[in-house]
N, C-alpha and C positions, 0 to 999 in steps of 0.2 A: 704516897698512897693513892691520891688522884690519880697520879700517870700509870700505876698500875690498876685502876681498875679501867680506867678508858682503854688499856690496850688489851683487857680481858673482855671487854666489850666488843673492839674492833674485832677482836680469833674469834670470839663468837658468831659476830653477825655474818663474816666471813663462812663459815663453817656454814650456818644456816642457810645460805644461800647456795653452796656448791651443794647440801643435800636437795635443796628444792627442785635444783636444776637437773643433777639424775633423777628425781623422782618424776620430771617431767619427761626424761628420755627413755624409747626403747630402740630395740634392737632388730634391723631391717630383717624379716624372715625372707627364704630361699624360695620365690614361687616362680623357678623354672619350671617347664614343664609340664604346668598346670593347666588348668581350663581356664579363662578369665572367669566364670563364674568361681572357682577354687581359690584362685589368687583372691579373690575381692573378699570371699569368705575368711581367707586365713589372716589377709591382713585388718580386715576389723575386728579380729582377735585380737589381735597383737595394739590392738589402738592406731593405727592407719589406715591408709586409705589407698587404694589401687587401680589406677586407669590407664585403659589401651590409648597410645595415643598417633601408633604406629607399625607398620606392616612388613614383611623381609621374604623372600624366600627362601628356602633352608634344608640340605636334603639329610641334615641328621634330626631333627627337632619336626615331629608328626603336625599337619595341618592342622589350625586352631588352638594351638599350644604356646604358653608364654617360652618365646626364644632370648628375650632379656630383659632386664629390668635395670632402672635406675631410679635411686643408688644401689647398689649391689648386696645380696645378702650381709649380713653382720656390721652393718652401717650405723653409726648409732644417729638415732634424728629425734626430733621432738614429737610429741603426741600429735597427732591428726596430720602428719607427713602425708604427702602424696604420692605413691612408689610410682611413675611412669613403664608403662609394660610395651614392650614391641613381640607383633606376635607371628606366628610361622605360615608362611603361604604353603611351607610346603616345597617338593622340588619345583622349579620353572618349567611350565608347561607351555607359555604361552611366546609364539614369533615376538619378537621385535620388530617392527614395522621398518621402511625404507621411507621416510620424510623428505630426506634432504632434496631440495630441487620444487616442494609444493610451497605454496604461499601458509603459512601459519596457523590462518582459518583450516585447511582443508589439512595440513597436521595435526590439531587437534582434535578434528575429527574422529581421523584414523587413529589414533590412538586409543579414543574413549570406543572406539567399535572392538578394540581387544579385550578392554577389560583394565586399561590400564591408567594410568593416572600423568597430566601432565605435571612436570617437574619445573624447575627455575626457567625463563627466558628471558636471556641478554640480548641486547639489541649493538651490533656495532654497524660501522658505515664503511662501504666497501665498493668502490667504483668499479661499473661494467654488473652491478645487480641490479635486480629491482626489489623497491622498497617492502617489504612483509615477505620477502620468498627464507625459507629454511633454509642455512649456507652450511649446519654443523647438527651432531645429533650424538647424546648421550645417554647410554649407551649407543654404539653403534646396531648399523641393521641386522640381525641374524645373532646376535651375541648371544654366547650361553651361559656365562659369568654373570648373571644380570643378581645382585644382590636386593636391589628393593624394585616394585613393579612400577617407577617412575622416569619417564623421558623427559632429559632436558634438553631445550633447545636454544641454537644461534641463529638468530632470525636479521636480516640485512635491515637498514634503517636509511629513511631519506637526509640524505646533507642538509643542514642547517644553511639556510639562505645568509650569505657575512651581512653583518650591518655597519653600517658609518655612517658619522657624523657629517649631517649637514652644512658646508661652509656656507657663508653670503657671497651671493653674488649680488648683490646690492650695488646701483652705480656702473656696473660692465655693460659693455654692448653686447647686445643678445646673438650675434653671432659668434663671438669667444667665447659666451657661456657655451651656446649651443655645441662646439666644438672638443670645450674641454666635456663635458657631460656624454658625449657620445665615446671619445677616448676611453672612460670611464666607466661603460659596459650601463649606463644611464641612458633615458630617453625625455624630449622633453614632452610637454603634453599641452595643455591648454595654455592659449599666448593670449593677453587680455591687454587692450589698450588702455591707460588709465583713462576718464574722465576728464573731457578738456573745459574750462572755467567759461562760462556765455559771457558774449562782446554783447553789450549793450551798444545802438550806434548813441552818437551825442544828437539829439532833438532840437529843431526850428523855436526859439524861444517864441518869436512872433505868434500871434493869437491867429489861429486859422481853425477851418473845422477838420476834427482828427477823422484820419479816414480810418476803415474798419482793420484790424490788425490781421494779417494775415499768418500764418505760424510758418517757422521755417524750418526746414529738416535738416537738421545738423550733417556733416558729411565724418565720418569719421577712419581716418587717416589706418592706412594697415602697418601691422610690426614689420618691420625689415629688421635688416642683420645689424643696421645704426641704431636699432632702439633700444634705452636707456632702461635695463632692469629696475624697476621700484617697488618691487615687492617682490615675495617669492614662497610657494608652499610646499613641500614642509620650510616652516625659518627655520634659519642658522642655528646652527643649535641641534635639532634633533636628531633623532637617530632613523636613519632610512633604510630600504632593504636594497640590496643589489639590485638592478635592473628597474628601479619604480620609473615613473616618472614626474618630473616635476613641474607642477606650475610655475608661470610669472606674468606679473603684470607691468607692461612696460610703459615707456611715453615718448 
């Protein structure tokens, strides 16, 4: 008797629910063709809700007229659905521009002087362009098929400089570095002598009077192609761009 009343309980709340849930559904109305003010009207009828959220042109479906909607009439959705409407420009009146060949700024330009709207832009890399020029245009120029009033464009993009890893040259003589690094498509740059340790001379122990010190100016030694890399910047390790240059500091 328990197990039959738990599973008279289970049909039930079962049942209760699948009634809850059509009572919370209706049925998508047809507001082709309508004004978006009509469509907005009919579907807060209906308990939804209706907004344009996009443009076509169209030479059966009269200017300013819903040309389609999603989800489509007889749709069943939940209350306060939002029907998405695309609406009719109408037939195509306006040229499509000729882009290909301007830099992207002065494409977009010309576009927004027709009335018309820019579309996606991909950027690819393409040797023998220059960086931001228009290499591709969709629709093409003059097209009469043009279904929405939106140009997309292939705009050329600059090559990514390669990076690589900084080896050490710690310990080489800086003419080998120099040599491998210029191989290398690398340049070097600032060449630093390290810091050489002061010679103190050894002093007269005898008792005399010291005479007055006079300072001496260190002479300090230039890098040749012998000198011993001992430091280096960027270190080992990092990541550098093609063509930088690098410091060292030698001895």
């Amino acid at each position: 008797m328990a197990l039959l009343l738990l599973v008279v309980a289970l049909v039930s709340a079962l049942t209760t629910m699948r009634l809850a849930i059509h009572v919370r559904e209706v049925r998508v109305p047809d507001l082709r063709n309508k004004t978006p003010a009509e469509a907005k009207r009919v579907a807060e009828e209906n308990d939804i809700s209706a907004q344009v959220d996009s443009n076509y042109y169209s030479a059966m479906v009269p200017e300013g007229r819903v040309l389609s909607q999603s989800p489509v009439a007889g749709t069943l959705v939940r209350r306060g659905w939002e029907v998405r409407l695309a609406l009719s420009l109408g037939p195509q009146r306006v040229t499509i521009p000729q882009v290909v060949g301007q830099s992207d700024r002065a494409a977009a330009i010309s576009i927004a002087e027709r009335g018309l709207q820019l579309g996606a832009t991909d950027n690819i890399v393409l040797p023998g362009t220059e960086a931001g020029q228009v290499i591709a245009q969709d629709p093409p120029a003059n097209a009469t098929d043009v279904s929405a009033p939106k140009i997309s464009l292939l705009v050329a993009h600059a090559a990514s400089p390669q990076a690589f890893v900084m080896p050490s040259f710690i310990g080489q003589p800086l003419g080998s570095v120099t040599t491998t690094l210029q191989n290398a498509g690398f340049a070097v740059g600032k060449v630093t002598i390290a810091p050489q340790p002061a010679i103190v001379p050894s002093g007269n122990t005898t008792s005399q009077p010291a005479s007055p010190a006079i300072p001496a100016t260190p002479i300090q030694p230039a890098a040749s192609p012998a000198s011993i890399v001992v430091s280096q910047e960027p270190a080992p390790g990092q990541k550098v761009l093609a063509g930088a240059a690098i410091n060292f500091v030698v001895k």
